[in-house]
PAZAPA-4460 file (N, C-alpha, C; in steps of 0.05 Angstrom, whole numbers, plus 32768, in hexadecimal, padded with zeros to 4 digits):
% residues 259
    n_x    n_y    n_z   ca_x   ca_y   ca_z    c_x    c_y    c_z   seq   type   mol
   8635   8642   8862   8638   865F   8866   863B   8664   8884     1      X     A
   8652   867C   888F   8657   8681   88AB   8648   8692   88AB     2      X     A
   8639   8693   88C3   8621   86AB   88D1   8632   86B6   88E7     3      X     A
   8648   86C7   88F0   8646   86CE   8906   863B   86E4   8912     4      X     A
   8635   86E0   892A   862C   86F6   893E   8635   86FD   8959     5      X     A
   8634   8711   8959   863C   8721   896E   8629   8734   897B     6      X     A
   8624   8734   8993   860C   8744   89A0   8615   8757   89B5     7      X     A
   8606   8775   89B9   8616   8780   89CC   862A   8793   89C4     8      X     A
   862A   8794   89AC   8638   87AA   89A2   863B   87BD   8996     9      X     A
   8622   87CA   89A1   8614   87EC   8998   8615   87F7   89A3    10      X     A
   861E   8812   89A2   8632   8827   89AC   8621   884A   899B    11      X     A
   8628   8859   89AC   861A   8873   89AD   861E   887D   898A    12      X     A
   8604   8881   8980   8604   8882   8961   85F7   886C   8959    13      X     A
   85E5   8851   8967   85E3   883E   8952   85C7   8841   8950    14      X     A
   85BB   882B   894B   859F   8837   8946   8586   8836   895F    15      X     A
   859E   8841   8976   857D   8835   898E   8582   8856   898C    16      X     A
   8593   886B   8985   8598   8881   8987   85A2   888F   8994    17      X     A
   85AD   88A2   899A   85C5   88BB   89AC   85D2   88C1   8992    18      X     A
   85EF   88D4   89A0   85F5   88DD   8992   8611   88CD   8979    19      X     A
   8616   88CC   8963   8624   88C1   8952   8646   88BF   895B    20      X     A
   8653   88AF   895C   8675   88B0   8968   867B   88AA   8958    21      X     A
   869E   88AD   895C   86AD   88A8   8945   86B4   888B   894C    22      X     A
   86C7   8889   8932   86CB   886D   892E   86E7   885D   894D    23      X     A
   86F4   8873   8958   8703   8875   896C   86F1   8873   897F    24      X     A
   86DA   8872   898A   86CB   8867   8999   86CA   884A   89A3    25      X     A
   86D3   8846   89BE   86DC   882E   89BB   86D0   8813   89B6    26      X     A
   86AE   8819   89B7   869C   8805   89A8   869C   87FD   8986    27      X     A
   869F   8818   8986   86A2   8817   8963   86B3   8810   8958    28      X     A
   86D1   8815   8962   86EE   880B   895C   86EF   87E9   895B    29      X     A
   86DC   87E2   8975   86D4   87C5   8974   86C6   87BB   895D    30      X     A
   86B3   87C6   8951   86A9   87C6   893E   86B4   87B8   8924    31      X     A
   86C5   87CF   8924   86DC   87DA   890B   86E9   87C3   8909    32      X     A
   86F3   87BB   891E   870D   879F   8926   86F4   8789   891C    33      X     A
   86E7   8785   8920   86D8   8764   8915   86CD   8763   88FD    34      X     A
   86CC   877A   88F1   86C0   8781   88CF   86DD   8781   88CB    35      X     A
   86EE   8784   88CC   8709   8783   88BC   870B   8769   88C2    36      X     A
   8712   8760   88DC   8717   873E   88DF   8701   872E   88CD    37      X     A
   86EE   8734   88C7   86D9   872E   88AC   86EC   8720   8892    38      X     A
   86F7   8734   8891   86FA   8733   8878   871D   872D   887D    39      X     A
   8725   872C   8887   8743   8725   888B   8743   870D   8890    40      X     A
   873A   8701   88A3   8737   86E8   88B7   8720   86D1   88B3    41      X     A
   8709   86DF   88AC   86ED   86D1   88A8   86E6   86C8   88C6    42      X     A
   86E9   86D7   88D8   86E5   86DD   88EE   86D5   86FC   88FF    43      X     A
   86C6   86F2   890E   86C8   870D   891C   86D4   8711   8934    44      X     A
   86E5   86FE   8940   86F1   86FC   895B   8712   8704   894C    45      X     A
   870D   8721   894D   872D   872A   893F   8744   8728   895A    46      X     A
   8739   8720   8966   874A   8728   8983   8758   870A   8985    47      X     A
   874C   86F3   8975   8764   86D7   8971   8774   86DD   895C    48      X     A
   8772   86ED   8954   8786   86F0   893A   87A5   8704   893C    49      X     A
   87AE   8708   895F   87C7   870E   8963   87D5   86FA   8959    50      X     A
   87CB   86E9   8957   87DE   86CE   8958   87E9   86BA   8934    51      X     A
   87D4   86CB   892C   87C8   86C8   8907   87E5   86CF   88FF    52      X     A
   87F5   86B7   88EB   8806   86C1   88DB   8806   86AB   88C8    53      X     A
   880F   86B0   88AC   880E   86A0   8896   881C   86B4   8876    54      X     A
   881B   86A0   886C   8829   86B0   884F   8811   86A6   8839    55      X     A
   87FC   86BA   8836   87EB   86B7   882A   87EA   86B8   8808    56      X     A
   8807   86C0   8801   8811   86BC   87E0   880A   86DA   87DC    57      X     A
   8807   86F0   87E4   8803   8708   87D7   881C   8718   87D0    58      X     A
   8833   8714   87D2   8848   871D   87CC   8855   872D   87E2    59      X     A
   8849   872C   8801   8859   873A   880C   8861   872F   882B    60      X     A
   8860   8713   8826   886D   86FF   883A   885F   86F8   884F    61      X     A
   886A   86F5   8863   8852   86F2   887A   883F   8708   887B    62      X     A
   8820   86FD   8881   880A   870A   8884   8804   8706   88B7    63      X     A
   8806   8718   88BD   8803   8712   88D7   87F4   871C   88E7    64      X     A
   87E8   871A   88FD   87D6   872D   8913   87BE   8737   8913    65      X     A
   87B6   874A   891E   879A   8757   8919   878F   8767   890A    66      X     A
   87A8   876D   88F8   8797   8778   88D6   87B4   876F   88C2    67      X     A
   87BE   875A   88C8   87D2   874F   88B9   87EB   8762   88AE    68      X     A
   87F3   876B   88BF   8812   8772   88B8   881E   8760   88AD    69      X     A
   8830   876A   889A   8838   875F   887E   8864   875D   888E    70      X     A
   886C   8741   8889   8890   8740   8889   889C   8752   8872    71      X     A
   8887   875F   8852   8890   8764   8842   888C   8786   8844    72      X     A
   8872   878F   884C   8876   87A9   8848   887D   87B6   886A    73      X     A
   888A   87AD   8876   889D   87B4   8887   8886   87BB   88AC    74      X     A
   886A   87B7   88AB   8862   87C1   88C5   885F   87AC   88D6    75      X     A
   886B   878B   88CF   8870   877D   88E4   8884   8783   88ED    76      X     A
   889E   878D   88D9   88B5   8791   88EE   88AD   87A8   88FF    77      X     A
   889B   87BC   8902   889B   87D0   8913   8889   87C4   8926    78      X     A
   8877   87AE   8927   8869   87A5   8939   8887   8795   8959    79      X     A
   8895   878A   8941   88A0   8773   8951   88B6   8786   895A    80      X     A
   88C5   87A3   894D   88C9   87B3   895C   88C9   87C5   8975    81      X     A
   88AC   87CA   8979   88A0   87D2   898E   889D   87B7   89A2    82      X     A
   8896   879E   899C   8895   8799   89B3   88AF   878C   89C1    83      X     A
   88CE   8798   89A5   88E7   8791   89BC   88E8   87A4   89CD    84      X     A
   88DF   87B4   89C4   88E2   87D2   89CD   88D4   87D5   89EF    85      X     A
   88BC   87BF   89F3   88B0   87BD   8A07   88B2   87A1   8A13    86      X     A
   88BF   8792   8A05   88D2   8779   8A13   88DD   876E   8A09    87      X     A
   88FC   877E   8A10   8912   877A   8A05   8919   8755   8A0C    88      X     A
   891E   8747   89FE   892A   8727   89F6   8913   871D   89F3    89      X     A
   88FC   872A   89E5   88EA   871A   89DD   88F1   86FD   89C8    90      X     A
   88DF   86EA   89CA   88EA   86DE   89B0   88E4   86EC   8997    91      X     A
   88DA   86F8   898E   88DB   8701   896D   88F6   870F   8971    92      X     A
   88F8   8713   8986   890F   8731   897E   8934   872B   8975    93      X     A
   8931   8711   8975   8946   8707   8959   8941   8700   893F    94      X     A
   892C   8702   8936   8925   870A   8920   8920   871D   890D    95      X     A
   8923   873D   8925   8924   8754   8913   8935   8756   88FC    96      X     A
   8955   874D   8901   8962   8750   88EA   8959   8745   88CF    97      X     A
   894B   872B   88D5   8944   8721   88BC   8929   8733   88B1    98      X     A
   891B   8738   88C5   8903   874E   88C1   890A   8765   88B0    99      X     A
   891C   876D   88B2   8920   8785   88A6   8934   8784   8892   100      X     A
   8946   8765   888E   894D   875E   886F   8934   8758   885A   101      X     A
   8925   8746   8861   8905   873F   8855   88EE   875C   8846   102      X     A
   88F2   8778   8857   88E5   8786   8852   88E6   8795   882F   103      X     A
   88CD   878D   8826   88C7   8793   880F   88CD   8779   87F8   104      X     A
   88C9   8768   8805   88CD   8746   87FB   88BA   873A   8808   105      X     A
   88B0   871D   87F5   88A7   870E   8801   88BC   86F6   8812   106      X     A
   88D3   8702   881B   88E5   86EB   881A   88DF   86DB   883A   107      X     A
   88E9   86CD   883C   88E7   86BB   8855   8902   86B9   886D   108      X     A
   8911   86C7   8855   8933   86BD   8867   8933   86CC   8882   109      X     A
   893D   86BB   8897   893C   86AB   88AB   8930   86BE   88C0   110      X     A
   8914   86AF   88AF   88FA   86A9   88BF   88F3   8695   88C6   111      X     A
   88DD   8687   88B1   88D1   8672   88B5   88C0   8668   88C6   112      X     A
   88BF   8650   88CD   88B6   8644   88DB   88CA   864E   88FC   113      X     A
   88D0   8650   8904   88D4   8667   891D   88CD   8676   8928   114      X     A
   88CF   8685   890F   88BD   869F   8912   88A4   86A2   890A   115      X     A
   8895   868C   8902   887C   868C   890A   8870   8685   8924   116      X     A
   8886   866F   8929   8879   8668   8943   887B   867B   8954   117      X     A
   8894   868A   894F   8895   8695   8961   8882   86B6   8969   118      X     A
   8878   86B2   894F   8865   86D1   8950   884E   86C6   8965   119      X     A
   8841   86B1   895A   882C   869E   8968   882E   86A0   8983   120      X     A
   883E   8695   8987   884A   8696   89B2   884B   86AD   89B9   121      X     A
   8852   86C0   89A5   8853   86DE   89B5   883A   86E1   89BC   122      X     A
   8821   86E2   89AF   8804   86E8   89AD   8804   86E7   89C9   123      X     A
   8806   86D1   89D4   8801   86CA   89F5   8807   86E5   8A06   124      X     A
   8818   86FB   8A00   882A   8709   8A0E   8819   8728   8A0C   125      X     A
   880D   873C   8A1A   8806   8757   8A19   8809   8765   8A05   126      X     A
   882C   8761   8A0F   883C   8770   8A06   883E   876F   89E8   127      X     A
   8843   8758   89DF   883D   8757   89C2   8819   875E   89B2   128      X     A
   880B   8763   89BD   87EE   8762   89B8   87EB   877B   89BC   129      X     A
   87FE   878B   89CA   87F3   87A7   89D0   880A   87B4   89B9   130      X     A
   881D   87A4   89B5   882D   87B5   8999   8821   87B1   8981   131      X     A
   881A   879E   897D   8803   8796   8969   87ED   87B2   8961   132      X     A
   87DD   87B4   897D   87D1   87CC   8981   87DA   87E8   8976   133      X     A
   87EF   87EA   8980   87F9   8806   897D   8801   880C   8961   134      X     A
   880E   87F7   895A   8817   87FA   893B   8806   87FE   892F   135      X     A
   87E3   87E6   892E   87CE   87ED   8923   87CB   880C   891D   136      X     A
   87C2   881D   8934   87B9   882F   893E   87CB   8845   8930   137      X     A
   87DF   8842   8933   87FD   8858   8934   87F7   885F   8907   138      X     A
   87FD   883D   88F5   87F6   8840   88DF   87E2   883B   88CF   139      X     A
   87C8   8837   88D9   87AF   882D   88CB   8798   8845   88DA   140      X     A
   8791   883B   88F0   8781   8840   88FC   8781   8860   8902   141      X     A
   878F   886A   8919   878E   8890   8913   878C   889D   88F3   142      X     A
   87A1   8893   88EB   87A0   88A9   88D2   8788   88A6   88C3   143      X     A
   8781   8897   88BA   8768   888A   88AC   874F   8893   88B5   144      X     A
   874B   8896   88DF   8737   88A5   88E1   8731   88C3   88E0   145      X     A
   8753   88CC   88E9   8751   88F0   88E3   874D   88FB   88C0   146      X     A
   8758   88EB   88B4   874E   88EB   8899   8736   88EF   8894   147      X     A
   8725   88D8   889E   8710   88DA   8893   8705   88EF   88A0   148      X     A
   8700   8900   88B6   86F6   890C   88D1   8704   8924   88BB   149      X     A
   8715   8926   88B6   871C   8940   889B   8710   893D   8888   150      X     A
   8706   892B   8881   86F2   892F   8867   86D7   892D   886C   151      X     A
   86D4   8932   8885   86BF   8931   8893   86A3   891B   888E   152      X     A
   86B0   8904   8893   86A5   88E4   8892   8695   88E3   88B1   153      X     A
   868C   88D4   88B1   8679   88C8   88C7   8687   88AF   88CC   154      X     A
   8680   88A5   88DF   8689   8887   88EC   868B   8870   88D3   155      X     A
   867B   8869   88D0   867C   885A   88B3   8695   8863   889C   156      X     A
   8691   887A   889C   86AB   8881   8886   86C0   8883   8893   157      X     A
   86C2   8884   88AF   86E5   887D   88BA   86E8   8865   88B4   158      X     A
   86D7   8849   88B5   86DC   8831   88B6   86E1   882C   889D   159      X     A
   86D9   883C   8885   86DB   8833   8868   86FE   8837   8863   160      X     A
   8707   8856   8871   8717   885C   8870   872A   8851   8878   161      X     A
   8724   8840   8890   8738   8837   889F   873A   8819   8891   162      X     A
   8727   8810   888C   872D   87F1   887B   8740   87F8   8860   163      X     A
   873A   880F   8859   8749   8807   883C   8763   8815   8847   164      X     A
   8775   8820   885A   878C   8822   8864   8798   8801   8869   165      X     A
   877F   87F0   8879   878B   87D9   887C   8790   87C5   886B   166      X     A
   8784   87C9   8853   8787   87BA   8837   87A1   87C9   882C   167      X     A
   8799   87E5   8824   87B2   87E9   8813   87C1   87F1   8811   168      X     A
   87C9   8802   8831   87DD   880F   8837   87D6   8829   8830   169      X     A
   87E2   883F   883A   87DC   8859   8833   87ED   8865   8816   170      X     A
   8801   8857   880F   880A   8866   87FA   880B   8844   87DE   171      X     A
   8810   8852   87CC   880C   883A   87B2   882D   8827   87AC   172      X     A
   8823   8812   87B2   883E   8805   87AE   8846   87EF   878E   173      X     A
   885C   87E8   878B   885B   87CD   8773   883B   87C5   876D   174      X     A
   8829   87C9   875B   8817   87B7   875E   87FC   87BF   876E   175      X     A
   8804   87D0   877A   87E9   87D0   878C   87E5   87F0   878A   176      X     A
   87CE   87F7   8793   87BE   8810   878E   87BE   881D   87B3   177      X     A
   87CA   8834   87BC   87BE   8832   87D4   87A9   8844   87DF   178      X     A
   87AF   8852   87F9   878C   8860   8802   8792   8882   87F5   179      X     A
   87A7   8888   87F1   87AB   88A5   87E0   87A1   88A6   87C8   180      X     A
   87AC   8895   87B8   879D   8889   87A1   8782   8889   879C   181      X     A
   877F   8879   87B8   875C   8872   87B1   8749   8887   87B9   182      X     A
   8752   8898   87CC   8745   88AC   87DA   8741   88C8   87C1   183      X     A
   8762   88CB   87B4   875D   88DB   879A   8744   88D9   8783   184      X     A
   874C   88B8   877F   8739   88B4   8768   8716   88C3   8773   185      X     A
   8711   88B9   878F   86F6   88B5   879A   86F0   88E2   8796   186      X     A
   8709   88E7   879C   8709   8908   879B   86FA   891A   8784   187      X     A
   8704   8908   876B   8708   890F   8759   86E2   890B   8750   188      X     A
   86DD   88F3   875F   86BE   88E8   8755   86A4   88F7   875F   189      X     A
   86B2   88FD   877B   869B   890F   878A   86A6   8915   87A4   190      X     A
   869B   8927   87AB   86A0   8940   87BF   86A8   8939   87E0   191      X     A
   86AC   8934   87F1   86A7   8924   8805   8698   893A   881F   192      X     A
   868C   8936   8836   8680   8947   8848   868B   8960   8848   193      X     A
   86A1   8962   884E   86B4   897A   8853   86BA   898A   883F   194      X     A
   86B5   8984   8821   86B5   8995   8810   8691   899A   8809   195      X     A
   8685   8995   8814   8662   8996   880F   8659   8980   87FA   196      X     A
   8664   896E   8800   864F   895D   87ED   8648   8940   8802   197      X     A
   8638   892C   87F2   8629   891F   87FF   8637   8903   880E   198      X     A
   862E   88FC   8827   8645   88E9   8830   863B   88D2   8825   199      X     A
   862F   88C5   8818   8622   88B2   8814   8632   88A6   87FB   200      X     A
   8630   88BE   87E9   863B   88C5   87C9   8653   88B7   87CB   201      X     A
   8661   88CC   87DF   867A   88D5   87DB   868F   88B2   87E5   202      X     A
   8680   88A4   87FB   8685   8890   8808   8682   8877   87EE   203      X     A
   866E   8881   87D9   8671   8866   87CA   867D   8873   87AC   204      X     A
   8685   888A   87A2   869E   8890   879D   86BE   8883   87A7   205      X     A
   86BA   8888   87C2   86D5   8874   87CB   86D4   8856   87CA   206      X     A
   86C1   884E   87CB   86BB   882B   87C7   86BF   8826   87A7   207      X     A
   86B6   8837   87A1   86C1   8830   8780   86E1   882F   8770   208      X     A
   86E9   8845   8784   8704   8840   877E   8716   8834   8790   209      X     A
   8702   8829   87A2   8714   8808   87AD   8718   87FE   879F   210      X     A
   86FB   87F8   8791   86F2   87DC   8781   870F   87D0   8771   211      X     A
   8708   87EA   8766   871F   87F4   874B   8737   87E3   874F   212      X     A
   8741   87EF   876B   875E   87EE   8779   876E   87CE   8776   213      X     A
   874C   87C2   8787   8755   87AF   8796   8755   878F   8777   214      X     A
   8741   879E   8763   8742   878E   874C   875C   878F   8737   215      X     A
   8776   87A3   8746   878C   879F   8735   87A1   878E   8743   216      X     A
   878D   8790   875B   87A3   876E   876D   8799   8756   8767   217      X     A
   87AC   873E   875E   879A   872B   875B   879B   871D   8774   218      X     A
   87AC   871F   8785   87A3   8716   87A4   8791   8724   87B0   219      X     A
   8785   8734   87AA   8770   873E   87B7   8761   8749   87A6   220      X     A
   874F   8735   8794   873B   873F   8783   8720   8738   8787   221      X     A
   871B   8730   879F   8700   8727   87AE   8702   8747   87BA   222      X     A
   86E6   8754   87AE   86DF   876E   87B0   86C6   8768   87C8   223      X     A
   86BC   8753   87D6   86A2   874A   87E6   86A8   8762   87FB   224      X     A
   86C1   8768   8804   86BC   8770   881E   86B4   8799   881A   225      X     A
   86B5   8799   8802   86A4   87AE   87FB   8688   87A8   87EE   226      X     A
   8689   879F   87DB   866C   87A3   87D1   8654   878E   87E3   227      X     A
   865E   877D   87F8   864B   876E   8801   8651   8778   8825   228      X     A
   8659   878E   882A   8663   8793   8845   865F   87B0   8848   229      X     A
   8676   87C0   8838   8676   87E1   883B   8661   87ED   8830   230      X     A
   865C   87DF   8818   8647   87E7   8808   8630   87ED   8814   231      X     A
   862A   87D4   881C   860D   87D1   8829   8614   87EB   8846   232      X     A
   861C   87E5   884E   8619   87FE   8861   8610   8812   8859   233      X     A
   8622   8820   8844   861B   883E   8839   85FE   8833   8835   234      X     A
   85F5   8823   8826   85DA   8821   8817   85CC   8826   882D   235      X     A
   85D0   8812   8848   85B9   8819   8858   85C0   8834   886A   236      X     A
   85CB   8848   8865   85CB   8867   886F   85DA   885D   888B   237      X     A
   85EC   8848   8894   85EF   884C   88A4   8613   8850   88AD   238      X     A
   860C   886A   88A6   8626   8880   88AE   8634   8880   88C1   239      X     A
   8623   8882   88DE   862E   887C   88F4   8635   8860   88FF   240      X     A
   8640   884A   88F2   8643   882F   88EE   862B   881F   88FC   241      X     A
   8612   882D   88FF   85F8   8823   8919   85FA   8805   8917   242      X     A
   85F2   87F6   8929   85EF   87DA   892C   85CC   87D6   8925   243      X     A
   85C5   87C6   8928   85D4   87AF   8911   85DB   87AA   88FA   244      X     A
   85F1   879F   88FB   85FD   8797   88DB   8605   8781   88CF   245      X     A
   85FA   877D   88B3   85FC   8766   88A4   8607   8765   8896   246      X     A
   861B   875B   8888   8633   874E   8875   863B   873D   886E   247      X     A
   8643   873B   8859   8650   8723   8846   866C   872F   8843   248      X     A
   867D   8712   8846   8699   8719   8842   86A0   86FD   8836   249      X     A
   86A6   86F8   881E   86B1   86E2   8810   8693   86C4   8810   250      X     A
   8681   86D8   8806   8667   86C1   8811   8660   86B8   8823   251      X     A
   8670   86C6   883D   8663   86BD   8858   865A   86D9   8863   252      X     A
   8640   86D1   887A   8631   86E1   8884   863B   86EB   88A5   253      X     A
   863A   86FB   88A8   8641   870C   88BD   8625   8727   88CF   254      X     A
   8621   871D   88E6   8615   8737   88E0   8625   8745   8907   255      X     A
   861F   875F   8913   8620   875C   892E   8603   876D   8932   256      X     A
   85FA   8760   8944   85E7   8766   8952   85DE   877E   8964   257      X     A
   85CD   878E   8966   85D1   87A6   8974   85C8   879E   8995   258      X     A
   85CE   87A6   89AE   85C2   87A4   89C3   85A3   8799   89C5   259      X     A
***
């Protein structure tokens, strides 16, 4: 069993007390990034995983980066986009054409072994690590937290919010269930802050219709990183993501440590 830990990373809201931040706080965002690398990576050092690429058999080709942009549903080519865009003759950046033949396939044509390596070598480079970033940010990360901050979620519920953008995309594709979907169903179950009902409820309302979601993928039917991770949070009331925290993700143990 992996134990990792991390110390030093409690931030205004946790449990030594002040006042509660959002999940855009840049402690918490840190946070956010190593509970996703959890369960993506089986890591909490999400920050080696610019360099992470592989074809993990889920049907949508290369899996890559710091919350795995997909060759198939099209946001690696906007990653490797942006950073021609910010250095122009990069090496990926003969690869877009094939990038953007590949999109919405698992196909490989002419990629490969190239273009893995060559994603890998980019890692070394800012510039690619900060497009990485932005893309994050631009399609997972903002929308996911103003969302939730509209349904008037607490820190904890941006991160719920924002994980299941990074699993399943915001809209429903071939096969897969995504966060409109899931956010409806959770609507339909109970009330969320912003309409007067309870955040606690309403937060494992939406975990249920992950569950749901993620059990009509059979590449992704290890449900741990909810019921042994999000879950437990809600259970222990802690809304404002407070440190410390303990988790299970695929039978390994995780916890980070508060100051």
């Amino acid at each position: 069993m992996a134990v990792s830990v991390l110390s030093g990373c409690s931030a205004a809201g946790s449990a030594e007390g002040g006042p509660e931040s959002g999940l855009d706080d840049p402690a918490k965002k840190e946070i956010a990034m190593q509970l996703v690398s959890s369960a993506e990576n089986s890591s909490l050092d999400w920050k080696a995983q610019y360099k992470y690429i592989e074809d993990i058999g889920d049907g949508r080709g290369y899996t890559a980066g710091i919350i795995g942009f997909c060759s198939g549903t099209g946001d690696m080519l906007k990653v490797v986009e942006r950073y021609a865009a910010a250095r122009p003759g990069n090496p990926l950046e003969r690869f877009l054409p094939a990038l953007r033949a590949v999109r919405g396939s698992d196909a490989h044509d002419g990629l490969g072994r190239p273009f893995t390596e060559a994603w890998a070598e980019a890692a070394a480079d800012p510039a690619f690590r900060s497009a990485q970033d932005a893309e994050r940010d631009r399609s997972y990360f903002d929308p996911a937290v103003a969302r939730a901050e509209a349904d008037g979620l607490g820190t904890l519920g941006q991160f719920i919010y924002y994980d299941a953008y990074v699993m399943h995309g915001y809209g429903d594709t071939d096969g897969t269930v995504g966060f409109r979907t899931i956010r409806r169903e959770a609507l339909a179950a109970a009330a969320p802050p912003a309409r007067g009902g309870d955040e606690a409820a309403y937060l494992n309302a939406f975990l249920d219709a992950r569950v749901a979601a993620i059990r009509k993928e059979p590449s992704h039917s290890d449900t741990s990183r909810i019921e042994t991770a999000q879950r437990v949070f809600v259970r222990e009331g802690r809304l404002g993501l407070e440190t410390p925290l303990r988790w299970r993700v695929y039978g390994d143990g995780y916890r980070i440590d508060a100051r």
